[in-house]
C-alpha positions as CSV (number, residue, x, y, z in Angstrom):
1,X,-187.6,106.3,-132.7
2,X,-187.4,108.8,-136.0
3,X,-184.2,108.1,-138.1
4,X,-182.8,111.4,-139.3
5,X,-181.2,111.3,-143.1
6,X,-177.9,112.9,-142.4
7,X,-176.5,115.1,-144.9
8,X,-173.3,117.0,-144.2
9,X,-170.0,115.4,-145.2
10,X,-167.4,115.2,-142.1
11,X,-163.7,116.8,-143.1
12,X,-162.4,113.8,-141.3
13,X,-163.9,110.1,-140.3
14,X,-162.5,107.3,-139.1
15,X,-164.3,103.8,-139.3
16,X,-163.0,101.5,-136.5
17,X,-164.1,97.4,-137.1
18,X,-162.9,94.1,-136.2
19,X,-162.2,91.8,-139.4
20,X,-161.4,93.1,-142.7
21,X,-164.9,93.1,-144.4
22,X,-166.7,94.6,-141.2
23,X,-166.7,98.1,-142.7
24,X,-167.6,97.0,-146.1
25,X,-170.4,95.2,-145.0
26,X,-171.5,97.9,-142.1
27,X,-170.7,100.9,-143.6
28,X,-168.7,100.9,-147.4
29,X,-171.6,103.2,-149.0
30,X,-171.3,106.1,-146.4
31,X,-167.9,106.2,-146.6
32,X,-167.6,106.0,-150.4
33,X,-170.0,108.9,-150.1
34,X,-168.5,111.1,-147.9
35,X,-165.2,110.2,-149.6
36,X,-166.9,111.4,-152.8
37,X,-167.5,114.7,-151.1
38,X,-164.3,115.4,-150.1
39,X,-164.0,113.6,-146.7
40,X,-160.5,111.7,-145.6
41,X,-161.1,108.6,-144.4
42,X,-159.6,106.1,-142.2
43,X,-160.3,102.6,-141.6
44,X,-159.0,100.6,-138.8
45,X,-159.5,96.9,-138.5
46,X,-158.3,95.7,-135.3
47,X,-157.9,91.7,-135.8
48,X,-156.1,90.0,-138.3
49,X,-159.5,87.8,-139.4
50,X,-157.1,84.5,-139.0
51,X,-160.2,82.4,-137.9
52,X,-162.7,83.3,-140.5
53,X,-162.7,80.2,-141.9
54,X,-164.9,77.0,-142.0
55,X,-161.6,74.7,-143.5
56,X,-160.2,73.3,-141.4
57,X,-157.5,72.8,-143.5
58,X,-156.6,76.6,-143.9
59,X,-153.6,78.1,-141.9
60,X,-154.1,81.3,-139.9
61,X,-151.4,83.2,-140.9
62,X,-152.1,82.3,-144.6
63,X,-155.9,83.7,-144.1
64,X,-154.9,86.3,-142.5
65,X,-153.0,87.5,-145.4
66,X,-154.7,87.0,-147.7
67,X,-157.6,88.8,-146.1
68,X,-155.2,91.9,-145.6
69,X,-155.1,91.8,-149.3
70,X,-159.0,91.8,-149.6
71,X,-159.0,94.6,-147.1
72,X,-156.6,96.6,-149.0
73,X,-158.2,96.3,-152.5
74,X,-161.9,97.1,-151.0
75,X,-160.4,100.2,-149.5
76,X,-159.2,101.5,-152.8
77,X,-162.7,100.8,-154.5
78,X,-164.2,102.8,-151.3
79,X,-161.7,105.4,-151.2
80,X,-160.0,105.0,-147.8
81,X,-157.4,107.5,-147.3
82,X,-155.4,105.0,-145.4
83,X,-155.9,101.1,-144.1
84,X,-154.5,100.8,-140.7
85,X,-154.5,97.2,-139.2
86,X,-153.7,96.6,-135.3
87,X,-153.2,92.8,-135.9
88,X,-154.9,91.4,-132.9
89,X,-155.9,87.5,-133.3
90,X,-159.1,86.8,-134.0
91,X,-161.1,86.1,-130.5
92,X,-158.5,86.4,-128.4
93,X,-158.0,90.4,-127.8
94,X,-160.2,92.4,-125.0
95,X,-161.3,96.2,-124.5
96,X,-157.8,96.7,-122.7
97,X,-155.3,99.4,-122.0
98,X,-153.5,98.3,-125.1
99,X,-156.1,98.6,-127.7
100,X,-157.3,101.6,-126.1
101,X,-154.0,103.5,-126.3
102,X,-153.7,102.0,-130.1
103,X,-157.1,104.2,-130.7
104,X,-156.8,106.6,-128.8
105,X,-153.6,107.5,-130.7
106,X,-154.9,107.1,-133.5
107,X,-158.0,109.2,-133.2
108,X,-155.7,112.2,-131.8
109,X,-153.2,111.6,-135.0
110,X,-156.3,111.1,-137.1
111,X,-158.2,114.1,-135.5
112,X,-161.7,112.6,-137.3
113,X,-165.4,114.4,-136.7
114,X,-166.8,111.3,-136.9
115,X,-166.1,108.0,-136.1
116,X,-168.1,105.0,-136.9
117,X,-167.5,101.5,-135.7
118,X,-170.0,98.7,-134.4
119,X,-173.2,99.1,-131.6
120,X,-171.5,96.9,-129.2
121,X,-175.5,96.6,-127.4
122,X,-177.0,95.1,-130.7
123,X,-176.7,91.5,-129.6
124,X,-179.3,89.3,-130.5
125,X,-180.4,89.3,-134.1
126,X,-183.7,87.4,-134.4
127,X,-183.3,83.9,-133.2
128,X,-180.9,82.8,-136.3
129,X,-178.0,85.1,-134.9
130,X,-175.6,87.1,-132.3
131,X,-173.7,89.6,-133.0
132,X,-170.1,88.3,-132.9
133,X,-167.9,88.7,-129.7
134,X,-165.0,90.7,-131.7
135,X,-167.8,93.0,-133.1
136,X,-168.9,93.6,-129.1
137,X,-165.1,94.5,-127.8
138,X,-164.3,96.8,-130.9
139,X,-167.6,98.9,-130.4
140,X,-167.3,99.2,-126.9
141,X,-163.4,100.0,-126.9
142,X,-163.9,102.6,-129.5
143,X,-166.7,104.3,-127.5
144,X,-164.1,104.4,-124.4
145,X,-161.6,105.4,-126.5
146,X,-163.6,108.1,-128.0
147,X,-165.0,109.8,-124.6
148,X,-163.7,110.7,-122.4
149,X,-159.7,109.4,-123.5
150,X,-159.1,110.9,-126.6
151,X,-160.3,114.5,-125.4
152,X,-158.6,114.1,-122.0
153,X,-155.2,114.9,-122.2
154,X,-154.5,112.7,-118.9
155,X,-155.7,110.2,-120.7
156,X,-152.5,108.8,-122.3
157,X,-150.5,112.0,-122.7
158,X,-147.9,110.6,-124.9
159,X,-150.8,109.8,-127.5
160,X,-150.5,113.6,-128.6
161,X,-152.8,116.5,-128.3
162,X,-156.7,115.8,-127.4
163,X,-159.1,115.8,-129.8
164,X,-162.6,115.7,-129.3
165,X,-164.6,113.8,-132.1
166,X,-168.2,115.4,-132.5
167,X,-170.4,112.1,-133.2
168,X,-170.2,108.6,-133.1
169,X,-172.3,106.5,-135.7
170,X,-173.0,103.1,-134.4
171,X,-173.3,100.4,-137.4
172,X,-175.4,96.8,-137.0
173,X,-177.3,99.0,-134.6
174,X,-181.0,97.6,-133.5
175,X,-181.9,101.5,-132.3
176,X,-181.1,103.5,-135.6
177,X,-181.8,106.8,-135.2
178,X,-179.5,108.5,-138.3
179,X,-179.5,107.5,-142.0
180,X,-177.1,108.1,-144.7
181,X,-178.6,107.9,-148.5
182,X,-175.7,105.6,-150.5
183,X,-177.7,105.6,-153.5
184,X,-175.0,107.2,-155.2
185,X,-172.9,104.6,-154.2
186,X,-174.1,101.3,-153.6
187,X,-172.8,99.9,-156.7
188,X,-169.4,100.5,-154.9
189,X,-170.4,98.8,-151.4
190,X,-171.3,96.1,-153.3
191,X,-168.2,96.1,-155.1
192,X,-165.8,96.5,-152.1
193,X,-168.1,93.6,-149.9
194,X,-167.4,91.4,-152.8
195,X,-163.5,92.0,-152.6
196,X,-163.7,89.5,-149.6
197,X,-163.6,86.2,-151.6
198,X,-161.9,84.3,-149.0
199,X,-165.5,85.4,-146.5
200,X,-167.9,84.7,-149.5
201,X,-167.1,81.5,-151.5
202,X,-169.7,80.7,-154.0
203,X,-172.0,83.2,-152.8
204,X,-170.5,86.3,-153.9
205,X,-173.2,87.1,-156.7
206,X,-175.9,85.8,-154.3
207,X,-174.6,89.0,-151.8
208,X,-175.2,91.4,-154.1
209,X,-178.9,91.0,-153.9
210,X,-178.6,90.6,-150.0
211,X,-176.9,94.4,-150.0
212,X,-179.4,95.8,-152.1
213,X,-182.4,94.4,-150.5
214,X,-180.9,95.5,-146.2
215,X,-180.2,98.8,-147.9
216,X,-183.5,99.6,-150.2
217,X,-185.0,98.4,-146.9
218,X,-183.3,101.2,-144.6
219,X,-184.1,103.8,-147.5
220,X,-187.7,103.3,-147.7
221,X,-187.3,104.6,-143.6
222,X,-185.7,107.7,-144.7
223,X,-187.4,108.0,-148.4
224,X,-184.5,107.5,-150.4
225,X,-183.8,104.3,-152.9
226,X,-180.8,103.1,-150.6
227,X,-179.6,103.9,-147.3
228,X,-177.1,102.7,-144.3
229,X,-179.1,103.1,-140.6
230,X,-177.0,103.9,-137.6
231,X,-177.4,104.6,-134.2
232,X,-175.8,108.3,-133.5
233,X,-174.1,109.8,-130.3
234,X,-173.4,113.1,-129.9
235,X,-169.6,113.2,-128.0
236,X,-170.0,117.0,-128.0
237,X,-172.6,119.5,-127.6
């Protein structure tokens, strides 16, 4: 499949993800870029990231906390317009009619072009990893809330008007077919990744190099130093 390098700037995204450092990981350099060039965006992270810890000594509601922290000072280096957190627990929250109306109201309040949150198909990473179950329900209730609910206004009619979002770019994706160049902006990616010290430990330096390396890899696809892949899908036409 050919990866396209997408270069116009949406007037409006929003970046839908489970735990607070999804979007940093998946996608911080695109949207530091697009914020660059003018772009509003949103970032909504579903779950409150109360589990994403090894210690067993750690309390939920004191991770989760603290990772709203790391979510919020990531978001500033990025350039999110606005952080907004649905507070689901981590592993315990399904592609329901709750968390659909939460986006779907959002996306009609929001009214983005674009929307970017997790290929819920990319599954099986190698034969070291799986895509995380969270990861799976966000991407697939974001699709169904993207098309057909939030451009159907019997879908939810108290949500406010429909809005139909153009594209959807698919993050973590094993099909990319679209690439943004973050050269520009890596520095900041690796900067907002690195915000999530309760996720990294001792390894924070040691990410830096892991960033640069997945994204000089998805550049050299597209001919640029450092790129984000993603899988698009057009919602309109």
């Amino acid at each position: 499949m050919s990866v396209d390098r997408l270069e116009d700037v949406p007037s409006r995204a929003l970046a839908v993800f489970a735990h607070p450092d999804d979007a940093d990981v998946a996608c911080a350099g695109t949207l530091a870029r697009w914020v660059d060039a003018g772009s509003e965006v949103d970032l909504v992270i579903c779950a409150l990231g109360d589990k994403g810890s090894v210690d067993p000594t750690v309390k939920g509601p004191t991770l989760a906390r603290r990772r709203q922290r790391e979510v919020e000072e990531a978001a500033a280096i990025v350039g999110i317009n606005r952080v907004h957190q649905l507070g689901r627990k981590d592993g315990e929250f399904e592609n329901d009619l709750g968390i659909r109306r939460e986006l779907v109201t959002l996306l009609r309040q929001n009214r983005p072009q674009v929307v970017v949150c997790p290929d819920p198909l990319a599954v099986f990473f190698g034969e070291h990893y799986y895509n995380h179950r969270d990861h799976r329900v966000v991407g697939y209730a974001t699709l169904d809330a993207a098309a057909p609910a939030a451009s159907s206004p019997l879908y939810f009619p108290d949500a406010g008007p429909p809005h139909a979002v153009d594209f959807v770019l698919l993050s973590g994706t094993l099909d990319p077919n679209a690439s943004v160049d973050v050269t520009a902006t890596i520095a900041r990616k690796v900067d907002a990744v690195t915000c999530h010290r309760s996720q990294l430990g001792e390894s924070a330096e040691s990410m830096r190099s892991v960033i640069e390396e997945r994204a000089a890899e998805a550049g050299r696809t597209v001919g640029v130093e450092f790129a984000e892949s993603f899988r698009r899908v057009w919602l309109v036409h």
